[in-house]
Biotite code that builds the C-alpha atoms (Angstrom):
import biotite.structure as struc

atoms = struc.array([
    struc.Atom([30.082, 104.487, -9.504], chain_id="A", res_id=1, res_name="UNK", atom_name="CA", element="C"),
    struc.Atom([28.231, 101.191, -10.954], chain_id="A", res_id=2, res_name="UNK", atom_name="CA", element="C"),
    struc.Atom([29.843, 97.807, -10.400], chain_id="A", res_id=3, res_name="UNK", atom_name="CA", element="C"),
    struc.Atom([30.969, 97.179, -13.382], chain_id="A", res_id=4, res_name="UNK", atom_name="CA", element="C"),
    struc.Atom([33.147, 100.251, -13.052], chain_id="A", res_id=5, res_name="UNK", atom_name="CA", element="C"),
    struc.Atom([34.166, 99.171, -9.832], chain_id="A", res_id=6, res_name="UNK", atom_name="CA", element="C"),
    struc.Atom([34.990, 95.761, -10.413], chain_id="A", res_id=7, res_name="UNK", atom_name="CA", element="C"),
    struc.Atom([37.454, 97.080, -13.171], chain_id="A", res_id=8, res_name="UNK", atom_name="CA", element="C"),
    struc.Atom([39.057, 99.217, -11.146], chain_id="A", res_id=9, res_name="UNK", atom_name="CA", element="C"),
    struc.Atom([39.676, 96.304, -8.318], chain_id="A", res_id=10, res_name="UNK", atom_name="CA", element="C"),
    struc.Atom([41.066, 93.788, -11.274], chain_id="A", res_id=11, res_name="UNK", atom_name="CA", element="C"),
    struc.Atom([43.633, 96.474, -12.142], chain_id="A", res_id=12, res_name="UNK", atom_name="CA", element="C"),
    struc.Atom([44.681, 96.890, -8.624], chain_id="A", res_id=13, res_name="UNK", atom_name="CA", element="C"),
    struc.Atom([45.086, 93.117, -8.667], chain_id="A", res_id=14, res_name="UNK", atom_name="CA", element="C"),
    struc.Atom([47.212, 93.450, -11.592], chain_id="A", res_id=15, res_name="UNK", atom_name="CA", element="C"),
    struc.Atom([49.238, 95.764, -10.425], chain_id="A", res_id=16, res_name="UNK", atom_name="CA", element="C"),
    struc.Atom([50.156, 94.388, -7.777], chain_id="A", res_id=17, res_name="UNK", atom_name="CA", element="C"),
    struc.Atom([50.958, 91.264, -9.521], chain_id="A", res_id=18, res_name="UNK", atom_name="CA", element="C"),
    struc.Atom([53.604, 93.042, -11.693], chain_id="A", res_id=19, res_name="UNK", atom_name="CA", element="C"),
    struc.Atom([55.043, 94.528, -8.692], chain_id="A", res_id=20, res_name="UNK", atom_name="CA", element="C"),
    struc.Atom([55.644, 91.243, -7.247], chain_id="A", res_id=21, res_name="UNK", atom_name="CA", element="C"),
    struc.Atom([57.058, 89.856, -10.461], chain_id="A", res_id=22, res_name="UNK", atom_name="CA", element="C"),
    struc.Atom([59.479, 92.743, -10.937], chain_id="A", res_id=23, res_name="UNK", atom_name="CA", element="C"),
    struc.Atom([60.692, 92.391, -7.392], chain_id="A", res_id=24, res_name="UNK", atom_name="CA", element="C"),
    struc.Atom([61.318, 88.651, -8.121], chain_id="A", res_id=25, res_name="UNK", atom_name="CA", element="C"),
    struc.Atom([63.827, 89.999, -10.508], chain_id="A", res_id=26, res_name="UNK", atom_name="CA", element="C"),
    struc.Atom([65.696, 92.407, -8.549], chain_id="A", res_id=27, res_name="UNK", atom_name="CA", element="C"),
    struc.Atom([66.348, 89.899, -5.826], chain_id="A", res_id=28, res_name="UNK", atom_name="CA", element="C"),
    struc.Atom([67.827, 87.216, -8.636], chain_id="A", res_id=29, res_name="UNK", atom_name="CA", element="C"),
    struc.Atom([71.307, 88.502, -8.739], chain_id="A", res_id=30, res_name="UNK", atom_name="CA", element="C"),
    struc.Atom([72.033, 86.627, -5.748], chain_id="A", res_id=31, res_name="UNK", atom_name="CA", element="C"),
    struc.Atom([75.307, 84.614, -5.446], chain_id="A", res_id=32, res_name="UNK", atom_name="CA", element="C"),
    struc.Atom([75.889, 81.412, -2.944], chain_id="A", res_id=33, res_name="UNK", atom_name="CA", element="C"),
    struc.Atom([79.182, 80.442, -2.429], chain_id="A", res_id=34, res_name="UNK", atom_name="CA", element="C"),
    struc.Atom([80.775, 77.830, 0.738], chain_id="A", res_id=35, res_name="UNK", atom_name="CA", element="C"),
    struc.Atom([83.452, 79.912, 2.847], chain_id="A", res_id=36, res_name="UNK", atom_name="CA", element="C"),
    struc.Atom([85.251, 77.176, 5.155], chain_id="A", res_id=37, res_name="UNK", atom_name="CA", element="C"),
    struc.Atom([82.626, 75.825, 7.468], chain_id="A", res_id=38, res_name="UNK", atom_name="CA", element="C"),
    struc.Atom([79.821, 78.474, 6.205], chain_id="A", res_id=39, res_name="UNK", atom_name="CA", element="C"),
    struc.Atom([77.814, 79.399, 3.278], chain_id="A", res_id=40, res_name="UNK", atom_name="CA", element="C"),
    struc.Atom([77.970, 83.620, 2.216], chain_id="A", res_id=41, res_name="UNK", atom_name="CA", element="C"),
    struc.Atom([75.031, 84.390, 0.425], chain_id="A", res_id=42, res_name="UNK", atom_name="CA", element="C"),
    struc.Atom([75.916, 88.011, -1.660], chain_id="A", res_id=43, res_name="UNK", atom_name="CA", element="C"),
    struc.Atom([73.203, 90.572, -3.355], chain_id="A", res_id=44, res_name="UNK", atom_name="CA", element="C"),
    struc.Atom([72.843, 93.950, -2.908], chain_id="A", res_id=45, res_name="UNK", atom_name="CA", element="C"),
    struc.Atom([68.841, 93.689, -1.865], chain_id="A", res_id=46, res_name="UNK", atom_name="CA", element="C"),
    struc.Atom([69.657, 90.429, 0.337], chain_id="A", res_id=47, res_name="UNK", atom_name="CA", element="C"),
    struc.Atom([72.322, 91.986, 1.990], chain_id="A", res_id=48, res_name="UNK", atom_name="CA", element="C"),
    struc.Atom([69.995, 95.258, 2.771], chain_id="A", res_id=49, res_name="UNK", atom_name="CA", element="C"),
    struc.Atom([67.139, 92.836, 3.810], chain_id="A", res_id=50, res_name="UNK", atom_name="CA", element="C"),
    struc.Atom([69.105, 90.892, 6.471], chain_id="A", res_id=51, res_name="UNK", atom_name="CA", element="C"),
    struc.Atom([70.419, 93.909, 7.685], chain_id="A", res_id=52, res_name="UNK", atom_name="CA", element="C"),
    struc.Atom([66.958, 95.070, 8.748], chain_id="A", res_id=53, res_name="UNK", atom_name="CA", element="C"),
    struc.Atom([65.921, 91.933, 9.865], chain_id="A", res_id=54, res_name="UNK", atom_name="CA", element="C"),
    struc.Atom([66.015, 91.110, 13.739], chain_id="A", res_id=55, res_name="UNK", atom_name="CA", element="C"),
    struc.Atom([67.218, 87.165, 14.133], chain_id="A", res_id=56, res_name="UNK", atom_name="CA", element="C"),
    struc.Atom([66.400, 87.402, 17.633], chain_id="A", res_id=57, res_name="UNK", atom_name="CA", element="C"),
    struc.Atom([62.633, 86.524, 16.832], chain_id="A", res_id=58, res_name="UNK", atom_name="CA", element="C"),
    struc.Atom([61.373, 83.733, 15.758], chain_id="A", res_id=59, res_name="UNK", atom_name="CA", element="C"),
    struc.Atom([59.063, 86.176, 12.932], chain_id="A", res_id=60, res_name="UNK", atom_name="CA", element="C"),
    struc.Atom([62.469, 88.025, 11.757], chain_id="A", res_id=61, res_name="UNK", atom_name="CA", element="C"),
    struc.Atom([63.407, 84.545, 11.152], chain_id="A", res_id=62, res_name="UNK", atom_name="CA", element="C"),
    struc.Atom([60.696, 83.264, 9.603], chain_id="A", res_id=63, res_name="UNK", atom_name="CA", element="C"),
    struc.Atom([60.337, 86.096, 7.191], chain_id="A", res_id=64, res_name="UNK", atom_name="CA", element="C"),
    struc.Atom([64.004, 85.944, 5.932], chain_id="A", res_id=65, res_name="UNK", atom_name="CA", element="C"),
    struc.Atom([63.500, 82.203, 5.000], chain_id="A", res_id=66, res_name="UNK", atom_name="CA", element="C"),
    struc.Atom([60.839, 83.409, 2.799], chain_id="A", res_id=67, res_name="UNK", atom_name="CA", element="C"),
    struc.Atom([63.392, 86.125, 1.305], chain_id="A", res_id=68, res_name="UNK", atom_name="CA", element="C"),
    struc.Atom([65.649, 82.964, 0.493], chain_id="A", res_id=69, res_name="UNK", atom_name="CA", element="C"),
    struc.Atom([63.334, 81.177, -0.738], chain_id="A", res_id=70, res_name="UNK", atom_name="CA", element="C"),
    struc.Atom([62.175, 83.866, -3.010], chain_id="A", res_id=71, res_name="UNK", atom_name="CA", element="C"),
    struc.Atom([65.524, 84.701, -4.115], chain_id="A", res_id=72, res_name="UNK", atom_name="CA", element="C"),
    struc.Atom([66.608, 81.324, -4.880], chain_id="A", res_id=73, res_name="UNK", atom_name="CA", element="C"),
    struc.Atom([69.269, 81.963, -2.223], chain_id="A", res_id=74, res_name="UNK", atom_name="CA", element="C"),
    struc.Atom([67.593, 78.542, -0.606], chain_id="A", res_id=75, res_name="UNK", atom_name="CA", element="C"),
    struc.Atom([68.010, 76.711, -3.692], chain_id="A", res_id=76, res_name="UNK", atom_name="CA", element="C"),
    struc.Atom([71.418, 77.311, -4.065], chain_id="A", res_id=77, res_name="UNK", atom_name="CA", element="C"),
    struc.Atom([72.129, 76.543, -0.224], chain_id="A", res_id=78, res_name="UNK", atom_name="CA", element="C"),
    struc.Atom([71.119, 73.460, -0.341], chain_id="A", res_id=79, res_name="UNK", atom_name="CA", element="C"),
    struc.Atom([72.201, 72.811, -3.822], chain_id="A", res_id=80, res_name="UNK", atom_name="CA", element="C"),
    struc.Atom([75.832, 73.513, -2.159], chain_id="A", res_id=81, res_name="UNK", atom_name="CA", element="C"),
    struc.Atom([75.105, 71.228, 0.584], chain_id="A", res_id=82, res_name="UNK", atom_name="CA", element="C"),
    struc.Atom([73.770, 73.077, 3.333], chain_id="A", res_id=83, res_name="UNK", atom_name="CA", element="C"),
    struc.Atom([71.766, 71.280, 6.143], chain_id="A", res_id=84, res_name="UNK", atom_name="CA", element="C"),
    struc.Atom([69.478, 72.744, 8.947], chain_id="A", res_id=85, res_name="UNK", atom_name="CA", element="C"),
    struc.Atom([71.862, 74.006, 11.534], chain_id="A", res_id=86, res_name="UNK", atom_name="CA", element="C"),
    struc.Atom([75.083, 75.137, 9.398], chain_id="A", res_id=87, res_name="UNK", atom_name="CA", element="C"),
    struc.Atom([76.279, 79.017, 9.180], chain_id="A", res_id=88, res_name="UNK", atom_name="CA", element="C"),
    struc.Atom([74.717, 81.211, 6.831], chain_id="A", res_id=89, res_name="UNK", atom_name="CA", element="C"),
    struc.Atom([76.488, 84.984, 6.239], chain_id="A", res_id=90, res_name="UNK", atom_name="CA", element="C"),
    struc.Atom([74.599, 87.333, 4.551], chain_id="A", res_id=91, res_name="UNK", atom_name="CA", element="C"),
    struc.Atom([76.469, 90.768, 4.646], chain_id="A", res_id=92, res_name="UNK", atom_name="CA", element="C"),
    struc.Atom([77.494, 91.641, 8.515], chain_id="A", res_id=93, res_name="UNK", atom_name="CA", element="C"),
    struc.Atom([75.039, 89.010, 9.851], chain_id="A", res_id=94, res_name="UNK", atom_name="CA", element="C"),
    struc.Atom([75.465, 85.250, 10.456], chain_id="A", res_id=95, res_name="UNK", atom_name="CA", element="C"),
    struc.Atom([72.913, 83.012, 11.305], chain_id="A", res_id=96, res_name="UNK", atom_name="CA", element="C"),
    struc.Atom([71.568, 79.276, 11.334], chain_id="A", res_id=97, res_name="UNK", atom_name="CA", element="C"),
    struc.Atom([70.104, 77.573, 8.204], chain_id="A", res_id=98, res_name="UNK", atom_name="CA", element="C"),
    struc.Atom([66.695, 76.057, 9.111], chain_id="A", res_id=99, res_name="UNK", atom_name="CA", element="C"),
])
């Protein structure tokens, strides 16, 4: 195979990969925020799913679904609401603290 060949075949990869990402940006967009007493529920099918898999215990499980928030626009919305670093966040069956 000569480079030029090759080097093709690595830019579609990298486009493909970039229109993956895209189109999951828009499956996780159907995500609704609303304040339920002293908590915030955040409600989507794939959010839901994602927290559900996700371990809270450790601080990488956490990490990780701050970036699915933020990604979402979950975050956005939290904070739009009023949510501060330390309130309750519900996200299906789980609860945990906003940081």
């Amino acid at each position: 195979m000569d480079w030029t060949r090759a080097w093709d075949k690595i830019q579609n990869m990298r486009n493909c990969r970039t229109r993956r990402e895209r189109e999951g940006k828009a499956r996780t967009a159907g995500v609704e925020v609303r304040k339920e007493g002293a908590a915030y529920r955040v409600v989507g099918t794939k959010i839901e799913r994602l927290a559900a898999m996700t371990e809270f215990a450790s601080e990488d499980g956490r990490a990780y679904f701050d970036r699915v928030l933020l990604r979402s626009g979950a975050r956005r919305k939290l904070e739009k609401l009023g949510a501060q670093p330390g309130d309750r966040i519900r996200v299906g069956a789980v609860e945990y603290t906003f940081s």
